[in-house]
N, C-alpha and C positions, 0 to 999 in steps of 0.2 A: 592260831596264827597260820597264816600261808603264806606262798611263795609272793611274797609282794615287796616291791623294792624297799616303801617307805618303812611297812615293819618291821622287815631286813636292818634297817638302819637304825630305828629302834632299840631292836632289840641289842646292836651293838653298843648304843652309845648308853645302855642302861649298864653296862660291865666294866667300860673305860671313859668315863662320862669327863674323865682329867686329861686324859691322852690330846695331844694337840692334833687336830684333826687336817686343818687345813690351812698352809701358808700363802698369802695374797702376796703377787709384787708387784705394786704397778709401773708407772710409767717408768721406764728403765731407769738406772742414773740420779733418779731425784731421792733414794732412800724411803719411800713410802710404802709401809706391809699393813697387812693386818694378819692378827693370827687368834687362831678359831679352835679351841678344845673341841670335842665332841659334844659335850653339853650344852656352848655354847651356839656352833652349826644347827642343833637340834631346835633349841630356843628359837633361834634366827628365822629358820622354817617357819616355824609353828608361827611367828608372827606374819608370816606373808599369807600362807594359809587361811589366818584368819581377816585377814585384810581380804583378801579374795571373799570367800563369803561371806563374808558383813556387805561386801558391795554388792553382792546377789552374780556372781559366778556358780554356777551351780554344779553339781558333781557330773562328770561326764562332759563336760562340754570343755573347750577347747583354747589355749592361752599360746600365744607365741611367743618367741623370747630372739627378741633384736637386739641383741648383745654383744661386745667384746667379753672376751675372756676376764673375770671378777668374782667375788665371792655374791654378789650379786644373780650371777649366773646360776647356780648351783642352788644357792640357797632358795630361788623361784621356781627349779627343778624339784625340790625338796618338798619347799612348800605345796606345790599342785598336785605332786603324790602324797601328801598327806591328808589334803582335801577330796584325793577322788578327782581331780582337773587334768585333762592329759597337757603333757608341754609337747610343745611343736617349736623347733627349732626354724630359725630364719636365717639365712645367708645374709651377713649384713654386705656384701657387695650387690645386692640386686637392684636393681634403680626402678624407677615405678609401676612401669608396667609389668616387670616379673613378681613385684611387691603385690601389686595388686590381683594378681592370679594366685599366686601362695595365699594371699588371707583369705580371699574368698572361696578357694578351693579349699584350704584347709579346714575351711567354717570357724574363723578366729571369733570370738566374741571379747576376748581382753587380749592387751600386747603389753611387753613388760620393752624398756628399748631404750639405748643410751642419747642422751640429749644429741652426739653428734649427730645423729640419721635423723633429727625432727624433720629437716627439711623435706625426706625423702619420705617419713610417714604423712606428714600432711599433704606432701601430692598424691598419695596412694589410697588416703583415707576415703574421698567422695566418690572412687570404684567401688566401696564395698558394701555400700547401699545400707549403711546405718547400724549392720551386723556386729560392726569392733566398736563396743558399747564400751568400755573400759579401758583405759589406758594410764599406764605408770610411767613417769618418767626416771633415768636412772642420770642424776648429773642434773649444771645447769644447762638449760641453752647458751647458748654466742648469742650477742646482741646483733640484732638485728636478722633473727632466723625467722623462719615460720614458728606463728602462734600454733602450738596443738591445746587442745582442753586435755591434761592429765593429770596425774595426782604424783608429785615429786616422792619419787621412793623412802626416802626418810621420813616424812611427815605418814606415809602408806605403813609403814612398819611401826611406826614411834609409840602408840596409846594400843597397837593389838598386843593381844595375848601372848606370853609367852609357852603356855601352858598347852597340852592337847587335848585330850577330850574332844578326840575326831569317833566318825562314827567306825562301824567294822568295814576292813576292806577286804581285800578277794584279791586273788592273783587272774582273774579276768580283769583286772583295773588295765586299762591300755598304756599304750605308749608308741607317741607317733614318729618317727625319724624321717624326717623329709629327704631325699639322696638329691642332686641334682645329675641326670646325663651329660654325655656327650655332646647329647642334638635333643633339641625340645625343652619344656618346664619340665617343671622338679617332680616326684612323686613322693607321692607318704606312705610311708610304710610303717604298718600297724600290727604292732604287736603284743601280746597276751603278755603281763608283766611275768609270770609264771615261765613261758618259754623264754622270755629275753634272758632272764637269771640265768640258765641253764646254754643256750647258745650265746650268751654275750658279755655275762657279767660272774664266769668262774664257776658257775653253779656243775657244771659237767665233767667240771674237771680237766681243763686242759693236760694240768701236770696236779698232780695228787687225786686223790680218792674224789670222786663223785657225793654231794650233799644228800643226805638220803634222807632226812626232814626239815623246816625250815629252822625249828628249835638248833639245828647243829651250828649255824653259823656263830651266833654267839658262844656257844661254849667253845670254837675252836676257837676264837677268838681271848678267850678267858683264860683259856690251859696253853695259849701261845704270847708271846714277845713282841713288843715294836721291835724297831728296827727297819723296818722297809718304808722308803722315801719314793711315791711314784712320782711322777714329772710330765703331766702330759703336754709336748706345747704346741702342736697344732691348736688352730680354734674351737673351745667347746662348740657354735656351731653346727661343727662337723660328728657323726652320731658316735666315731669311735673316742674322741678326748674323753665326750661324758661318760660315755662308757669306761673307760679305762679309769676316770676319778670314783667311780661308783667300785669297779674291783679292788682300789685300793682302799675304798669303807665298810666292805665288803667283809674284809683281811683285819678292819681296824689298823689299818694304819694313814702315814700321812701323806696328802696328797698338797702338792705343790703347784700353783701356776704364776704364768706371768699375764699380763696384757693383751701383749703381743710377740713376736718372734723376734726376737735381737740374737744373735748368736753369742754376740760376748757376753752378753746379761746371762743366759742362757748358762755359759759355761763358768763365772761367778757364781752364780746360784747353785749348779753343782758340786761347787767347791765348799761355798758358806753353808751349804741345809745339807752335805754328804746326802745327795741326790743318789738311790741305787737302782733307780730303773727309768729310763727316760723312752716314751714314742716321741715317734716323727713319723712325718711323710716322707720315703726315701729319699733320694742323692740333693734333691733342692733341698732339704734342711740338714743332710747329713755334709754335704760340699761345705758350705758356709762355716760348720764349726772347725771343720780341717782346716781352714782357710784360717782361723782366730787363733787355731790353737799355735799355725805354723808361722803364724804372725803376733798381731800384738799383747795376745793372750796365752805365748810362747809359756810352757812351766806351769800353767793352771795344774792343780792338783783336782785329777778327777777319780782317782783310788778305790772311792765308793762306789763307783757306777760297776754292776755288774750283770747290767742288758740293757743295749737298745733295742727296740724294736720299729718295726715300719709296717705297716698298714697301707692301703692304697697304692702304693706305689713299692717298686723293689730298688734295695742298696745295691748297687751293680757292683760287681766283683771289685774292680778296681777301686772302688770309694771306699770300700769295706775294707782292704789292704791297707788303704791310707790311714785311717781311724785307726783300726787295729798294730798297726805300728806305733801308733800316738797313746795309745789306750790301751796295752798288749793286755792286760787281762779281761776286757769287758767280751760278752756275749753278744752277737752283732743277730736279730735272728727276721729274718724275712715275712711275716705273716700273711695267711692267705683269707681272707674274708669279705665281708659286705653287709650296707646295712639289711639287703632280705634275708642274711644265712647266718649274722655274728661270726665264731670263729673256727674255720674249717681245716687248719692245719697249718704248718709252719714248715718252712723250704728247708729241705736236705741240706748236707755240709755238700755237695757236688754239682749242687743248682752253679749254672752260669751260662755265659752265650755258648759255649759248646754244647751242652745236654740237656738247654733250658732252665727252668723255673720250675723247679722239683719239687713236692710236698708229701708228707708222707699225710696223709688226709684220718679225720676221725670215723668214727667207724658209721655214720650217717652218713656219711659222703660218698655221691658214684658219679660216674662218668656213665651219662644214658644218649641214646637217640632221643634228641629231640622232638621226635614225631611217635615213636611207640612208648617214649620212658625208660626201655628196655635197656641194661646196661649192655655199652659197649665191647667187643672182643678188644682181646690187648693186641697195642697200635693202631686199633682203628680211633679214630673221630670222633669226639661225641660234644656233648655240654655237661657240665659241672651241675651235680643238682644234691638237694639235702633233705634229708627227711626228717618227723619227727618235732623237735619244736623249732618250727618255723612260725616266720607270721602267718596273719589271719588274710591277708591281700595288702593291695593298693587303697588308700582310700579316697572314697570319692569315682574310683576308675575300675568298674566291672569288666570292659572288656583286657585290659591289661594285667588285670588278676586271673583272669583265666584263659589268656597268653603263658603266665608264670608261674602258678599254683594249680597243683593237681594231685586228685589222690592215688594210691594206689597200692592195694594189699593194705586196707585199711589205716594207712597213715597219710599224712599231710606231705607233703610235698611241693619245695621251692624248685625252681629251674631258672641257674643261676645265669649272667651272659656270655660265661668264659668257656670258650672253647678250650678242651684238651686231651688229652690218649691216658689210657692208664697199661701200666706192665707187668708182669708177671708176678712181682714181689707187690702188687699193689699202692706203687708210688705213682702220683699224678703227677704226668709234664701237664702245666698249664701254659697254652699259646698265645691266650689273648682274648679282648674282648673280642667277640664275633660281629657288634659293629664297626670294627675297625681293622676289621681284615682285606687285605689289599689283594684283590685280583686280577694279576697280571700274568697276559697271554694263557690263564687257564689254572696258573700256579696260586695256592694261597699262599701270604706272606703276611704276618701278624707283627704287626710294629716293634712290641716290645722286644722281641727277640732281634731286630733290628738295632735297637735302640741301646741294647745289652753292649751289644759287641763295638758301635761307637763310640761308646762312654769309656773304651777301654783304651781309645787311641791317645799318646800321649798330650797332644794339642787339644783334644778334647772336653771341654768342661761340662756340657749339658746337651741334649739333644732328644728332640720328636722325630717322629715318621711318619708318612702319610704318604695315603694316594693319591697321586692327580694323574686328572685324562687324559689319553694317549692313544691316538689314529693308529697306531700301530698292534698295542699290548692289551689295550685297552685301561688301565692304568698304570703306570708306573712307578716305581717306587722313590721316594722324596727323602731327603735327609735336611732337616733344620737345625743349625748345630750352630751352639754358643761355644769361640774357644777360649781355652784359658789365657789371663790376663800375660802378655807378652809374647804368645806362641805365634808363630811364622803360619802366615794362611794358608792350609794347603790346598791343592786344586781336587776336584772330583776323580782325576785320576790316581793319586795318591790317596784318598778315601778307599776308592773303590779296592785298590794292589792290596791295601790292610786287611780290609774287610773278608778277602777270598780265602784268608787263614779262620776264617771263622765261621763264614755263612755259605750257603749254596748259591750258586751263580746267578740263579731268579731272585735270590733274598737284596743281590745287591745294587745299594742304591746309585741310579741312572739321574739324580740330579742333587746340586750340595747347594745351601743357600746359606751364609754366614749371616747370622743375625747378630746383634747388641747383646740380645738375652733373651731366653727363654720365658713363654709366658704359663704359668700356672696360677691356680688357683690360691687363695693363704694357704693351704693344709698342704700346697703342695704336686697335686695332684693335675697330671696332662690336663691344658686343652687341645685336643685336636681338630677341631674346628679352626683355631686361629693357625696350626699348621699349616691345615689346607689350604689356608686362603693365603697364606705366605709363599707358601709354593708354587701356589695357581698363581701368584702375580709374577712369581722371579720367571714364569715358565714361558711368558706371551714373549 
């Protein structure tokens, strides 16, 4: 046995093969679940697996999954590490031409994909030059959509196997996580299932002992309890949901999802499946439950939850207050990570706009000069970089792998794009992405700490930062800010008077543009692109 997810899985569900593994809820409101012991999740697999290679997908080669959140999801996860098939996640917001650079970059040969996106699979289909040989449908079409030639997922599953009798695998079996940027397509990022275990899925130990053969997970699992309910409800998706559903199978326990993001579904389901650990994308998913709880969903009983966490994005002090008055006993805890690093530390109880986004970092983790590797002295500048089990590159993209991976003193080496300083006691300020750092009149200014100390202002609901052009500064600093429902508008003078209790006088921002609402990603997560462009117009 080796470090290999599907084994991993395996070897749990041969212990608790009766434990309920996984609860499905779909479309909010209408009462419809399914729910999946271990044995059965395993069976489920093993039937798509074998679907896959009966249809001649062959080990190594490459499956996408254009999905909402379903046991669907997971279980074509399951199945393609069982088979040796890497899954490659699809952003199901892409519209065709970004569809068609993902499948062909990623070298899709089969797509697993929910009947809604047909439309947007068959315009993206005749880009990929005959390569996505294989297609499953999940659902019916809408009449009147595009025809695709696929094979409806229930009839794909119905007559395969439920049995395995897969050949042996190897923890070199890949696994791809596609990240999208800020600016540009998506990249893959390809990793050794061996190091993802260990940087992404528990194996290292965040908090307990470190796995020290693969045989241990199931016996901890054996000589331990359920009781732990995870909840992940960003989109699977995005690489950390799946990720977070795999440490809860990991754990042998049960993993929870819905659809899609409803807040009040959300905090129902916390109540009815005593939900004890829920992720999110910071203040955009964490806002919205404040907002249910202090509203129609006033008195929800959430007693069980005892951590949220955030990924991507940070719960800005003030939102964490909110919650944690609603919620006084849950763990509110900041995470620092990426799909190139997994998981690199979690923010201080002192993180905030005054001190920054503080992390006390694992012990792979430095702050280096970008240009020598070389770690940085404390307070000076550098980049976040990781060592150890890191992925293997980008794939498909040589010169970008060796922009970001490098060796050094005999190990592997990622080189993350967060700028930050580290201190004497070895806590990391992280300041920001480094493509998004705002250079005005000579001064750096990194949005998020901007963006920290906005969200604290009372009228304040939401808000981005960015830079736009400036004859003078040369860019200047932008503030895009959603207020809360009923708050008095206030003018940029009143921003700014706030703001000097918190930031340095270059930090502060020189133009306010009130929007409707902030635009993110589902998971959550900034666009700043669409900032910019909001601010370059408010600015003519």
């Amino acid at each position: 046995m080796e470090y290999n997810i599907a084994d991993l899985f395996e070897s749990v569900v041969d212990v608790v093969e009766d434990r309920e593994a996984l609860v499905y809820i779909d479309h909010p409101g209408t009462g419809a679940e399914r729910r999946l012991t271990y044995a059965e999740l395993d069976a489920a697999a093993n039937r798509v697996a074998h679907h896959l290679l009966d249809s001649g997908v062959r080990p190594g080669e490459h499956l996408g999954l254009h999905l909402y959140n379903g046991v669907e999801y997971l279980q074509t996860v399951l199945g393609c590490l069982k088979a040796r098939i890497v899954p490659v996640n699809v952003n199901y917001r892409y519209v065709e031409e970004e569809l068609v650079y993902l499948y062909r970059d990623a070298d899709l040969v089969a797509l697993v994909f929910d009947a809604e996106f047909g439309d947007r699979v068959a315009a993206a289909l005749p880009g990929t030059d005959g390569k996505l040989r294989h297609l499953v449908r999940v659902g019916s079409p809408e009449p009147g959509a595009s025809e695709v030639s696929a094979v409806p997922f229930t009839e794909a599953v119905a007559d395969a196997s439920t049995g395995r009798g897969f050949p042996a695998r190897s923890g070199d079996d890949q696994f791809i996580i596609y990240t999208g940027g800020t600016t540009g397509m998506p990249k893959g990022v390809m990793w050794r299932q061996e190091d993802l275990f260990f940087a992404g899925l528990g194996g290292g130990a965040p908090t307990g002992e470190p796995v020290r053969k693969p045989e241990e997970i199931a016996e901890r699992v054996a000589a331990g309890g359920s009781g732990i309910t995870f909840f992940p409800t960003p989109p699977l998706m995005h690489g950390t949901s799946t990720l977070t559903a795999f440490i809860g199978f990991n754990f042998g326990q049960r993993v929870v999802l819905h659809r899609k993001f409803v807040p009040e579904e959300v905090l129902r389901t916390i109540e009815k499946e005593k939900v004890t650990s829920v992720s999110l994308v910071g203040d955009a998913m964490l806002r919205p439950l404040i907002d249910a709880l202090n509203g129609p969903l006033a008195g929800t009983d959430c007693s069980s939850l005892f951590s949220v966490s955030s990924s991507g994005a940070i719960m800005s002090d003030t939102v964490r207050r909110e919650f944690q008055a609603l919620v006084p006993n849950v763990a509110l805890l900041n995470n620092f990570g990426s799909s190139e690093s997994g998981f690199n530390g979690t923010a201080t109880a002192d993180s905030g706009p005054e001190r920054g986004f503080r992390i006390r970092v694992n012990s792979r983790t430095q702050v280096v000069d970008p240009a020598t590797h070389e770690p940085v002295a404390v307070g000076e500048v550098g980049r976040v970089a990781q060592c150890g089990n890191v992925p293997l590159g980008y794939y498909n993209d040589p010169r970008k792998t060796a922009d970001t991976f490098f060796e050094k003193d005999g190990l592997r080496w990622v080189l993350l794009g967060d700028m930050a300083t580290v201190d004497a006691d070895g806590v990391v300020t992280v300041l920001g992405r480094g493509s998004q750092c705002i250079n005005t009149g000579g001064e750096k200014v990194y949005p998020e700490e901007v963006e920290q100390a906005l969200k604290s202002h009372p009228d304040v609901y939401d808000a981005l930062v960015a830079g736009v052009p400036d004859a003078t500064w040369g860019n200047h600093v932008a503030a895009v800010v959603q207020l809360r429902a009923g708050a008095s508008r206030p003018s940029l003078a009143d921003v700014q008077g706030y703001c000097r209790s918190h930031l340095a006088g270059y930090k502060i921002p020189r133009q306010l543009v009130i929007t409707e609402s902030i635009r993110r990603s589902p998971s959550g997560k900034a666009d700043y692109r669409w900032a910019r462009e909001v601010a370059a117009a408010d600015d003519v």
